[in-house]
C-alpha atoms as a printed R data frame, in Angstrom:
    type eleno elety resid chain resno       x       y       z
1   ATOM     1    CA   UNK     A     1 110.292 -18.728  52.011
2   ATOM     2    CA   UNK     A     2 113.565 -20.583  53.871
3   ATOM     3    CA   UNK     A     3 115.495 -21.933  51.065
4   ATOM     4    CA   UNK     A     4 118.525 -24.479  51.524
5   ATOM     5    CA   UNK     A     5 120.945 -22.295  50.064
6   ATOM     6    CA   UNK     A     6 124.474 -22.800  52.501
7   ATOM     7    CA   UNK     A     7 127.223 -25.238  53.304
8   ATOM     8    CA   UNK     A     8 127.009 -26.875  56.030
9   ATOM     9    CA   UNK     A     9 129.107 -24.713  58.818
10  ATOM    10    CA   UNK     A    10 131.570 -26.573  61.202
11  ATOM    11    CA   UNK     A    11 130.844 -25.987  64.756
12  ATOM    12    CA   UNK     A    12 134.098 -24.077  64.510
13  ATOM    13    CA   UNK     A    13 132.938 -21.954  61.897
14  ATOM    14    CA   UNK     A    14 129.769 -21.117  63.983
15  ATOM    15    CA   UNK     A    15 131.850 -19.630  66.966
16  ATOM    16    CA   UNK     A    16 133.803 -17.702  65.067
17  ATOM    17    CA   UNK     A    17 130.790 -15.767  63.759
18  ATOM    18    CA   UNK     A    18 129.134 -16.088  67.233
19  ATOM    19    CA   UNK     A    19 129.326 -12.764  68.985
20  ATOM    20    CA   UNK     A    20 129.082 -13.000  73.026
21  ATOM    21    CA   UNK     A    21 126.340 -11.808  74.967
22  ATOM    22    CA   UNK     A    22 126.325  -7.892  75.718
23  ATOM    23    CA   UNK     A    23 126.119  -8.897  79.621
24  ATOM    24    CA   UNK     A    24 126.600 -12.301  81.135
25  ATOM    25    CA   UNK     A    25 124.184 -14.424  82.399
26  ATOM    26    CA   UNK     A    26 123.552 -14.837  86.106
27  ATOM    27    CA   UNK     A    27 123.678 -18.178  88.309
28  ATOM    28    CA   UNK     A    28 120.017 -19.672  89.466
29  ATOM    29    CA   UNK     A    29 119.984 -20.746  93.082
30  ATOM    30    CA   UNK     A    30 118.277 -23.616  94.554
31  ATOM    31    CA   UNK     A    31 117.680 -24.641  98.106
32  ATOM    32    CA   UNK     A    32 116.231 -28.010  99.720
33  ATOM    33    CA   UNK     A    33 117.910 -30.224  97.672
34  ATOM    34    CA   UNK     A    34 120.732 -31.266 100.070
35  ATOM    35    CA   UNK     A    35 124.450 -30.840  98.756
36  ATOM    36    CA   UNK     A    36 122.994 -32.167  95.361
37  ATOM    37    CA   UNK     A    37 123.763 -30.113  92.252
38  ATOM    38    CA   UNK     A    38 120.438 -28.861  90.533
39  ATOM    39    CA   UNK     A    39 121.119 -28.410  86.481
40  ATOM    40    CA   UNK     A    40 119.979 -29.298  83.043
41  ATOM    41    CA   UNK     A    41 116.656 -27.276  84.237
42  ATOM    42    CA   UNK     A    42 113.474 -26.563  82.183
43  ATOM    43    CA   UNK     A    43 112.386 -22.863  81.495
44  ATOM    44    CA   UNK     A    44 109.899 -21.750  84.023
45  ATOM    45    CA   UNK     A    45 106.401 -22.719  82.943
46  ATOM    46    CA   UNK     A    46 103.266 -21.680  84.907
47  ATOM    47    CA   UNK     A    47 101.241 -24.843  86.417
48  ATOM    48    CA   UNK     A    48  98.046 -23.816  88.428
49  ATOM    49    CA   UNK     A    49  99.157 -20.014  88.419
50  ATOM    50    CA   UNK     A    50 102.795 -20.530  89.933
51  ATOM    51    CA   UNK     A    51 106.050 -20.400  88.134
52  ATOM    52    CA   UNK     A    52 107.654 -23.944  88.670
53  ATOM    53    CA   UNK     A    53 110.809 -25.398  86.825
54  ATOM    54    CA   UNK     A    54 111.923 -29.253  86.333
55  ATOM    55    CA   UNK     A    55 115.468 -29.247  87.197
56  ATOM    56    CA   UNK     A    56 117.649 -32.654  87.354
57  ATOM    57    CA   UNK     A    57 119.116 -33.635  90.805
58  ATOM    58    CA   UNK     A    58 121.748 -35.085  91.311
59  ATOM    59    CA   UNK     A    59 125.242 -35.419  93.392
60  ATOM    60    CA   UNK     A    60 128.480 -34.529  91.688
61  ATOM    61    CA   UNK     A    61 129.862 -37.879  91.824
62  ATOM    62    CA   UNK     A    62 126.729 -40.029  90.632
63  ATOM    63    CA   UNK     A    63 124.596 -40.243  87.694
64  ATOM    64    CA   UNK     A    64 121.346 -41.556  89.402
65  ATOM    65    CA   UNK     A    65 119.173 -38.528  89.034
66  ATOM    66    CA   UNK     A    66 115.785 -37.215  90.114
67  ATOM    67    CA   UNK     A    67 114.015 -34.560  88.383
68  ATOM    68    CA   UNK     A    68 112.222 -32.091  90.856
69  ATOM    69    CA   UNK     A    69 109.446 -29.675  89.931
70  ATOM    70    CA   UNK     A    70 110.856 -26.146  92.082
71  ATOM    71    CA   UNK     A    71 108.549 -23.096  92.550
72  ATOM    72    CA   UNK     A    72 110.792 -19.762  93.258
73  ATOM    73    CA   UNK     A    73 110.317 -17.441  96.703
74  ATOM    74    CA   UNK     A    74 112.838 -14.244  96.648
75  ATOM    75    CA   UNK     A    75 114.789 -15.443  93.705
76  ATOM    76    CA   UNK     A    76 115.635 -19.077  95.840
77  ATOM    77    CA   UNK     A    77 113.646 -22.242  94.017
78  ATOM    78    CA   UNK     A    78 113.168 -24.671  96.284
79  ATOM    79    CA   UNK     A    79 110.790 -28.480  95.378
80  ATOM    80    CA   UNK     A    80 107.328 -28.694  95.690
81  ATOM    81    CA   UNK     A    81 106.248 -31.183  97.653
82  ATOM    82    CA   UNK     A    82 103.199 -32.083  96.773
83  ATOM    83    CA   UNK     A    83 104.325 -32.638  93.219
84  ATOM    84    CA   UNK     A    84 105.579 -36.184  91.965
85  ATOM    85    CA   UNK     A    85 109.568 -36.648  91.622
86  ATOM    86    CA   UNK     A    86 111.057 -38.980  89.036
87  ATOM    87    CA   UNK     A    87 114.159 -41.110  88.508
88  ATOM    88    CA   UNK     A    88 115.209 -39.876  85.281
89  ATOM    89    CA   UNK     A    89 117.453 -36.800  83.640
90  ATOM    90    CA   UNK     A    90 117.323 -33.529  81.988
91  ATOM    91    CA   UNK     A    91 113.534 -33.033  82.047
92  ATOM    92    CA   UNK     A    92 111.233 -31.826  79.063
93  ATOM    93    CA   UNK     A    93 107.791 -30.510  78.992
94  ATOM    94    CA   UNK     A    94 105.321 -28.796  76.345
95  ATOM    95    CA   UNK     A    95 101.370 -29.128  76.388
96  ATOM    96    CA   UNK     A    96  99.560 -30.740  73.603
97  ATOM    97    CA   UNK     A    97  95.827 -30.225  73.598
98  ATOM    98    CA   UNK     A    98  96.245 -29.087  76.612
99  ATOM    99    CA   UNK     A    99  97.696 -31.721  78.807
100 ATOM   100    CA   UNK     A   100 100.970 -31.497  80.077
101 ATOM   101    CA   UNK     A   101 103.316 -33.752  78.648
102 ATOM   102    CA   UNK     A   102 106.408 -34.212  80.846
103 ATOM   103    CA   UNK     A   103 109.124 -36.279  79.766
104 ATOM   104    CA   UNK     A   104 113.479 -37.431  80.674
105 ATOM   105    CA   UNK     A   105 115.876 -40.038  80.210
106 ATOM   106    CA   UNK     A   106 116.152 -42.659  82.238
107 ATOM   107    CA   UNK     A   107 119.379 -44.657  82.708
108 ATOM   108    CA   UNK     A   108 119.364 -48.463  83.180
109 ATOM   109    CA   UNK     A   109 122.397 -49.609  85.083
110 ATOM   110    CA   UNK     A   110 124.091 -53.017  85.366
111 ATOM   111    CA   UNK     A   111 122.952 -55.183  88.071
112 ATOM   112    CA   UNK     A   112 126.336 -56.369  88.758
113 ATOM   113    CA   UNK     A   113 128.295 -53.598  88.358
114 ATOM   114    CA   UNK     A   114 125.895 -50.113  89.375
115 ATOM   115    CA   UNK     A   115 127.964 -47.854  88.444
116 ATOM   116    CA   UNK     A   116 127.813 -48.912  84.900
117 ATOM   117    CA   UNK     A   117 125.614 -47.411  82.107
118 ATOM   118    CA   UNK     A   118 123.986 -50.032  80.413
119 ATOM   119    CA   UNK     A   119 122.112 -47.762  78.142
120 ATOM   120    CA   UNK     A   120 119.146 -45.438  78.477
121 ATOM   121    CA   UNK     A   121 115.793 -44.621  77.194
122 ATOM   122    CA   UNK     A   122 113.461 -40.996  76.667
123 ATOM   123    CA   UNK     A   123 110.328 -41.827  78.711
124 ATOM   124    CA   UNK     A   124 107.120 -39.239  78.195
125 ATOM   125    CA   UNK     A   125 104.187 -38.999  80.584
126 ATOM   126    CA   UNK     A   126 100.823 -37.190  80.212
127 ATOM   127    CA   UNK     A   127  98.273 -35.412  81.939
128 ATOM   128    CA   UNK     A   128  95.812 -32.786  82.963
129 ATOM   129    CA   UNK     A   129  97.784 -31.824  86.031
130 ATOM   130    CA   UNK     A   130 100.953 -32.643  87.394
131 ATOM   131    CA   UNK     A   131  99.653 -34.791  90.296
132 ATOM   132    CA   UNK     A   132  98.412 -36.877  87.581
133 ATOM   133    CA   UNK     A   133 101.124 -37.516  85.388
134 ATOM   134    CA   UNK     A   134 101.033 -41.191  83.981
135 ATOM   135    CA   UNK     A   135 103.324 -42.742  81.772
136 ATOM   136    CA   UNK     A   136 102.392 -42.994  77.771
137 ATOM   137    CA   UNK     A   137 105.260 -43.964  75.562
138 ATOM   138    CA   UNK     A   138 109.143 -44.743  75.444
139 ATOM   139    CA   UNK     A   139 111.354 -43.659  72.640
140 ATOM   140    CA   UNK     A   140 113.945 -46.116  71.001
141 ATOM   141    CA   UNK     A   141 116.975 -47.265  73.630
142 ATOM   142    CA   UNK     A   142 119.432 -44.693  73.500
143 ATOM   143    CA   UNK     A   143 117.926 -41.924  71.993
144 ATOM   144    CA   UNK     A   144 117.773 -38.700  73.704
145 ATOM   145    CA   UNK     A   145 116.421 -35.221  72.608
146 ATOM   146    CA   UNK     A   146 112.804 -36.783  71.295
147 ATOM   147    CA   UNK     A   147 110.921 -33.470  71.947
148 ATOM   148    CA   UNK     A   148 106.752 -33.042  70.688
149 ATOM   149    CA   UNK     A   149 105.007 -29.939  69.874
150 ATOM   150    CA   UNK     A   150 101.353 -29.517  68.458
151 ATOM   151    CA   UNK     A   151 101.358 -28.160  64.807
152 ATOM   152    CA   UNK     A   152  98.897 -25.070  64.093
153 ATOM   153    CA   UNK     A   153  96.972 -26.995  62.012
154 ATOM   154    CA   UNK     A   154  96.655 -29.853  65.711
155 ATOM   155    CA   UNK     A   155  98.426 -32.541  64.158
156 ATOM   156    CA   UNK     A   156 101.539 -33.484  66.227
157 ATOM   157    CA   UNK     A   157 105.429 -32.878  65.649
158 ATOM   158    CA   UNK     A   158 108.022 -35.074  66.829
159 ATOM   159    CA   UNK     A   159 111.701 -34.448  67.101
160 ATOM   160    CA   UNK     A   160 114.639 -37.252  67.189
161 ATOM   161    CA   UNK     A   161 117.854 -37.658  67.487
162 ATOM   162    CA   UNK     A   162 119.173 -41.314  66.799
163 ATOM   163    CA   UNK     A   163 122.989 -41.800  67.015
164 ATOM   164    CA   UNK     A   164 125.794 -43.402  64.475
165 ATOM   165    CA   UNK     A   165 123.252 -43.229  61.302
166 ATOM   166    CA   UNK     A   166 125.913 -43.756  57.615
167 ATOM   167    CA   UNK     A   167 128.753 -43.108  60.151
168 ATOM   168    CA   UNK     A   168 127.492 -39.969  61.678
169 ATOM   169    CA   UNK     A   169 127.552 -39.280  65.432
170 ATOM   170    CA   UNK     A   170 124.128 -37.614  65.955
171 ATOM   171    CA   UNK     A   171 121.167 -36.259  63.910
172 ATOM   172    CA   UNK     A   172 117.913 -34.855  64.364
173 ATOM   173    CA   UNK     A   173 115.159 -36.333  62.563
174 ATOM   174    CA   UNK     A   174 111.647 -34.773  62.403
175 ATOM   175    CA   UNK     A   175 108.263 -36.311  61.468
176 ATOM   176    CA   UNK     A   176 104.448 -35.627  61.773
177 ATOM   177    CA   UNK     A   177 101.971 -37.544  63.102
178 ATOM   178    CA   UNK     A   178  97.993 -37.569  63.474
179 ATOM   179    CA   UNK     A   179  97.835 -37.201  67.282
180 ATOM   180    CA   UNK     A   180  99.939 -38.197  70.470
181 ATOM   181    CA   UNK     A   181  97.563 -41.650  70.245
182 ATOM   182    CA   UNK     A   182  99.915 -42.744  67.332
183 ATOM   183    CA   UNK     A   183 103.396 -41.715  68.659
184 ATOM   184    CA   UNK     A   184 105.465 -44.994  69.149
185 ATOM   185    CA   UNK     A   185 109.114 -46.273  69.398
186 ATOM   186    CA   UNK     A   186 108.971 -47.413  65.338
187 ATOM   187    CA   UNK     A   187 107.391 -44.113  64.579
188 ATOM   188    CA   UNK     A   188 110.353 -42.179  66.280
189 ATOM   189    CA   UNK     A   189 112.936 -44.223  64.221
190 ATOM   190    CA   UNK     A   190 111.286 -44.052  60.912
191 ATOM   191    CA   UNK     A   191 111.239 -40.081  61.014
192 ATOM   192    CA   UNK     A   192 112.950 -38.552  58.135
193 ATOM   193    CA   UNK     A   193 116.654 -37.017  59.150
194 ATOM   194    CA   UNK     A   194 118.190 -33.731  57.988
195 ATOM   195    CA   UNK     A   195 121.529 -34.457  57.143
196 ATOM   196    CA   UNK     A   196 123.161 -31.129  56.085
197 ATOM   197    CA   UNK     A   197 123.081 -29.730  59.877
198 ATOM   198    CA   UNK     A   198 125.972 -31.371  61.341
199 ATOM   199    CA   UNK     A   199 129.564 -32.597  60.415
200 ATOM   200    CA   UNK     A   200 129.676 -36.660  60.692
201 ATOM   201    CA   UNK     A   201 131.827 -35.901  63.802
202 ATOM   202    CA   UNK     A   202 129.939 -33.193  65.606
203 ATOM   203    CA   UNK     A   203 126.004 -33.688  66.732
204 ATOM   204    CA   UNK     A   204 123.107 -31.784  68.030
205 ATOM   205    CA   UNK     A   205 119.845 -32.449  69.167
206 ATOM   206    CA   UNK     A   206 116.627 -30.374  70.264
207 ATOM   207    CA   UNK     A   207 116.055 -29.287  73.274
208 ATOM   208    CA   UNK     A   208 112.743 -27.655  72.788
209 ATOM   209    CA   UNK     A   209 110.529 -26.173  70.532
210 ATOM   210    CA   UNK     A   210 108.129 -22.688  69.978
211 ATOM   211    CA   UNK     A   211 105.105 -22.626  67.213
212 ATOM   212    CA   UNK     A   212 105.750 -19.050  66.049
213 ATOM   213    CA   UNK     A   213 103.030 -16.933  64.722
214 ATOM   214    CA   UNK     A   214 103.873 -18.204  60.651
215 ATOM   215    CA   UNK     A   215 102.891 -21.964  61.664
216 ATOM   216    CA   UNK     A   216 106.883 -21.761  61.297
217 ATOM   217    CA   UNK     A   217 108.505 -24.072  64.247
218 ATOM   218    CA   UNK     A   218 111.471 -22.340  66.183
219 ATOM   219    CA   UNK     A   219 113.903 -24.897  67.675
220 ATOM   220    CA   UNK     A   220 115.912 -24.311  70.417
221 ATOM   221    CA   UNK     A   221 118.740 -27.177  70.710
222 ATOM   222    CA   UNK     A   222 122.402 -27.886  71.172
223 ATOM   223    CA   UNK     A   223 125.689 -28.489  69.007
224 ATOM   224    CA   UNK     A   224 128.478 -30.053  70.068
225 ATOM   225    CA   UNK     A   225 132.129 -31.640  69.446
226 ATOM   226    CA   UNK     A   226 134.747 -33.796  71.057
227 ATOM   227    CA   UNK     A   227 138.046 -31.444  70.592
228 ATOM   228    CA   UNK     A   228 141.883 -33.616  69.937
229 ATOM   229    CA   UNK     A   229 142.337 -33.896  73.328
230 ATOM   230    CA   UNK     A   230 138.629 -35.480  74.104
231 ATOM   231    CA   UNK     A   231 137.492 -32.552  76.133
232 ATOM   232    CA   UNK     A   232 133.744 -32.028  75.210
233 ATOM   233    CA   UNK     A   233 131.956 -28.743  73.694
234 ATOM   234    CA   UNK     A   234 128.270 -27.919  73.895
235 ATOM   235    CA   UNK     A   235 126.738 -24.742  72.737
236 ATOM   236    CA   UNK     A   236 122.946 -23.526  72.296
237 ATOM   237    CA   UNK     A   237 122.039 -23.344  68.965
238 ATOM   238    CA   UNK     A   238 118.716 -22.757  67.214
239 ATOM   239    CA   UNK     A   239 117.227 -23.120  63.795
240 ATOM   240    CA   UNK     A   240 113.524 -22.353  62.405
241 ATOM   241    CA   UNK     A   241 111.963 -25.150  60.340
242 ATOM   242    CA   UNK     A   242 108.760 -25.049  58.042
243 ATOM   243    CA   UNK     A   243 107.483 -27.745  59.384
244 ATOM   244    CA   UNK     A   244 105.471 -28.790  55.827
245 ATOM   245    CA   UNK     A   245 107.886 -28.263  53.229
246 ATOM   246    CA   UNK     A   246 110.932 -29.528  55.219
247 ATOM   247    CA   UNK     A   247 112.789 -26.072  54.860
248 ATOM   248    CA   UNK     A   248 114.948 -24.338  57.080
249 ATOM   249    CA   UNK     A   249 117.338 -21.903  58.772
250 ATOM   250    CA   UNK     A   250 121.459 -22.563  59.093
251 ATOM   251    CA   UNK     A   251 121.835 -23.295  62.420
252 ATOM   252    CA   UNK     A   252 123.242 -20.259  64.755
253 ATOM   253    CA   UNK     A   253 124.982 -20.543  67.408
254 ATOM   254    CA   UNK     A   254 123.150 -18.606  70.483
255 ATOM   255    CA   UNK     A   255 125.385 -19.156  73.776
256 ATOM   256    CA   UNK     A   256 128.115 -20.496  75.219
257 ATOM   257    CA   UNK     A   257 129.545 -21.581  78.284
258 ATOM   258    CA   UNK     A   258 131.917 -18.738  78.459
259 ATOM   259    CA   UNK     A   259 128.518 -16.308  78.856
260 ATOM   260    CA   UNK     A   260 127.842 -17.104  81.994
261 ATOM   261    CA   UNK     A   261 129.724 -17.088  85.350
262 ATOM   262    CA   UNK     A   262 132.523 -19.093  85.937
263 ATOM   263    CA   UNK     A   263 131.977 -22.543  88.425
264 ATOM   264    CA   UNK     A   264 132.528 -26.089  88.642
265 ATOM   265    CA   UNK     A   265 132.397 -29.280  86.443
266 ATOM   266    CA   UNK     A   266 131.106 -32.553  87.474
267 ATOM   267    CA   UNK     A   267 134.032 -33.357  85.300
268 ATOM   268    CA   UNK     A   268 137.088 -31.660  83.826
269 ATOM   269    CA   UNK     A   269 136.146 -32.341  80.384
270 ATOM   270    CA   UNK     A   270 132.414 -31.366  80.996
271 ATOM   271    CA   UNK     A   271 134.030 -27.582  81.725
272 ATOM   272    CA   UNK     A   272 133.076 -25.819  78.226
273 ATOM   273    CA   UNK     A   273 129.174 -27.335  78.206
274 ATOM   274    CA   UNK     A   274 126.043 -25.656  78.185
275 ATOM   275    CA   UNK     A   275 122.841 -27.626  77.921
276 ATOM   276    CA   UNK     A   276 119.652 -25.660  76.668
277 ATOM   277    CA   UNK     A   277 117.104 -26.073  78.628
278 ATOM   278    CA   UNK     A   278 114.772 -24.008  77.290
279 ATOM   279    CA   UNK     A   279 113.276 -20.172  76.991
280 ATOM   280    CA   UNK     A   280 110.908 -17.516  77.459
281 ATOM   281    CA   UNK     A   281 110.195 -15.094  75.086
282 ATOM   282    CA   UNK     A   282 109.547 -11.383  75.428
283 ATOM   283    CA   UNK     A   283 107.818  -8.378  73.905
284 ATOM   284    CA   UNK     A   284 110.745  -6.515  72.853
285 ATOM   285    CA   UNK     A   285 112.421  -8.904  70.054
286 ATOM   286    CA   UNK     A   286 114.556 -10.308  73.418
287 ATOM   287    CA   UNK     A   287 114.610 -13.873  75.471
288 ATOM   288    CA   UNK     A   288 115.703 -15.205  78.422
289 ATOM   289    CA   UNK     A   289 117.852 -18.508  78.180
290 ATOM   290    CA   UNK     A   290 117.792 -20.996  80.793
291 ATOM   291    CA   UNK     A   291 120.277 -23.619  80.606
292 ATOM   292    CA   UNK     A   292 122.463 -26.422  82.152
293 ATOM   293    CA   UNK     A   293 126.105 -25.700  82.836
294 ATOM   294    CA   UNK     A   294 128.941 -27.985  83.129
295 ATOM   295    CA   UNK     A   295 126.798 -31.083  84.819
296 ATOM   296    CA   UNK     A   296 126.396 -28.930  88.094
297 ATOM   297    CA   UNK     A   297 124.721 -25.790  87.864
298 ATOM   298    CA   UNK     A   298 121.825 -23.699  85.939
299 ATOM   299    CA   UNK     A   299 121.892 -20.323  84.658
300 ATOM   300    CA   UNK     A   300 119.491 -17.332  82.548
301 ATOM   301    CA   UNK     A   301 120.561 -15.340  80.801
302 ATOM   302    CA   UNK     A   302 118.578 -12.387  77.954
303 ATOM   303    CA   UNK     A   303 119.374 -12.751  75.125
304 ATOM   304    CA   UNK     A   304 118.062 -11.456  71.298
305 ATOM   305    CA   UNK     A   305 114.912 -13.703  70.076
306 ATOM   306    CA   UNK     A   306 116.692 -16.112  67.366
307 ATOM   307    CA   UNK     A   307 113.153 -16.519  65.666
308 ATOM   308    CA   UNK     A   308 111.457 -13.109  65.155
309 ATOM   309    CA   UNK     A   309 113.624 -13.001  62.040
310 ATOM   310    CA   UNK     A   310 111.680 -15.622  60.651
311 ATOM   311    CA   UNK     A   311 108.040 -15.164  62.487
312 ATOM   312    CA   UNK     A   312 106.638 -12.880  59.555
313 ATOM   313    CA   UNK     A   313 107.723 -14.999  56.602
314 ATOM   314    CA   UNK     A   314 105.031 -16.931  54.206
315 ATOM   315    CA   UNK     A   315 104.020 -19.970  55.030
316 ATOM   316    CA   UNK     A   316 103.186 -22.401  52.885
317 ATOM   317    CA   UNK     A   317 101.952 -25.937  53.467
């Protein structure tokens, strides 16, 4: 059994016991898209027998994205057209019961002044295909990171991540509910927060999630900080969670921006941030990464499986 037997670990900390990829990751390139950068991608998922990702669209000087489904031919992805496109950022998507359930922020701007944020809202959309996609429920306004999963036992996990909760910057929260049917805005906010994962001036939030073999849940997410001088800091993280009892794994740093190929930054403080996107595990105790990189580009990279550790333990409900 995972007990809750550590401090919590700066962000800091973490790095300094991080040890760097063996090799460094490689670049993914996308065509069709204009002079738009492509980034903050899904991993690839298979829809109707054909690799596709979700990647968010957007030029370098805007923040009025469209996500794009891609489908890869000799290692270029370029959109597929007959799929739908949507106005919203950094995609999502899982199956539950086996409908697709697709899912990104969208940003609502102020009518007078465009260019400013107003605030922004996770929207999720269901379906059997992903012609078909219709939307089903919004999280809370500003909240990012709500991810789902479907529990071994069917019942449905949900994943938040509300902001400035007893002077904190960001948390994640998990809860379980009966079925998709009963996921709603007040749900999101009333689920139960862990509060020994991050410093009150660093956050996180999940990115997306894997039911290993135990019934155990193995989250893939982020961690970040705002350094003295207010440039910003993501890395990948992950942690394991039993998702009955509430116990779980410290969380580990598993990439940073320094792994993967040098390029540019929509902005200069945006220039040490990776955004997990998600992964694809293999047979041989290894995964490839696929992530967002400084708010223009997306990159892979293999890496050792964070959760195989903690696949074989007990589980106990």
């Amino acid at each position: 059994m995972m007990k809750l037997e550590w401090d919590t670990k700066t962000c800091k900390e973490l790095l300094r016991e991080y040890q760097p990829a063996q090799y460094k990751g490689r670049k993914l390139h996308f065509a069709g898209v204009g002079d738009r950068d492509v980034y903050n991608i899904t991993a690839p998922f298979l829809n109707e027998g054909e690799l596709c990702i979700a990647g968010r669209v957007e030029a370098r000087n805007s923040e009025e994205s469209e996500i794009i489904f891609f489908t890869c031919t000799d290692d270029v992805w370029t959109p597929r057209l007959d799929l739908p496109t949507f106005q919203l950022q950094d995609p999502f998507i899982t199956k539950i019961n086996g409908e697709w359930i697709f899912g990104g922020v969208k940003l609502y701007f102020d009518s007078e002044s465009p260019e400013k944020i107003m605030g922004w809202k996770t929207v999720l959309y269901r379906g059997n295909n992903l012609r078909e996609l219709v939307l089903a429920a919004t999280g809370p306004w500003n909240m990012k990171d709500i991810r789902l999963t479907q529990l071994s036992d069917g019942t449905l996990g949900v994943f938040s991540r509300p902001f400035g909760i007893e002077g904190t910057r960001a948390v994640i929260g998990f809860s379980i509910l009966e079925s998709f049917e009963d996921l709603s805005e007040t749900a999101i906010i009333k689920a139960p927060l862990f509060r020994d994962q991050f410093l009150k001036d660093e956050w996180g939030g999940t990115n997306e999630i894997h039911l290993l073999k135990n019934g155990f849940l193995g989250v893939l997410g982020h961690i970040s900080y705002t350094d003295e001088e207010d440039q910003l800091h993501y890395h990948a993280m992950s942690f394991v969670l039993n998702p009955w009892t509430r116990e779980k794994s410290p969380v580990k740093i598993i990439a940073t921006r320094s792994d993967f190929p040098e390029g540019p930054a929509k902005r200069p403080d945006l220039s040490d941030v990776i955004f997990s996107g998600g992964l694809v595990r293999k047979d041989n105790n290894r995964v490839i990464l696929y992530v967002g990189a400084s708010d223009t580009e997306a990159h892979y990279i293999d890496i050792e499986d964070p959760f195989t550790k903690y696949e074989n333990m007990a589980f106990s409900k």
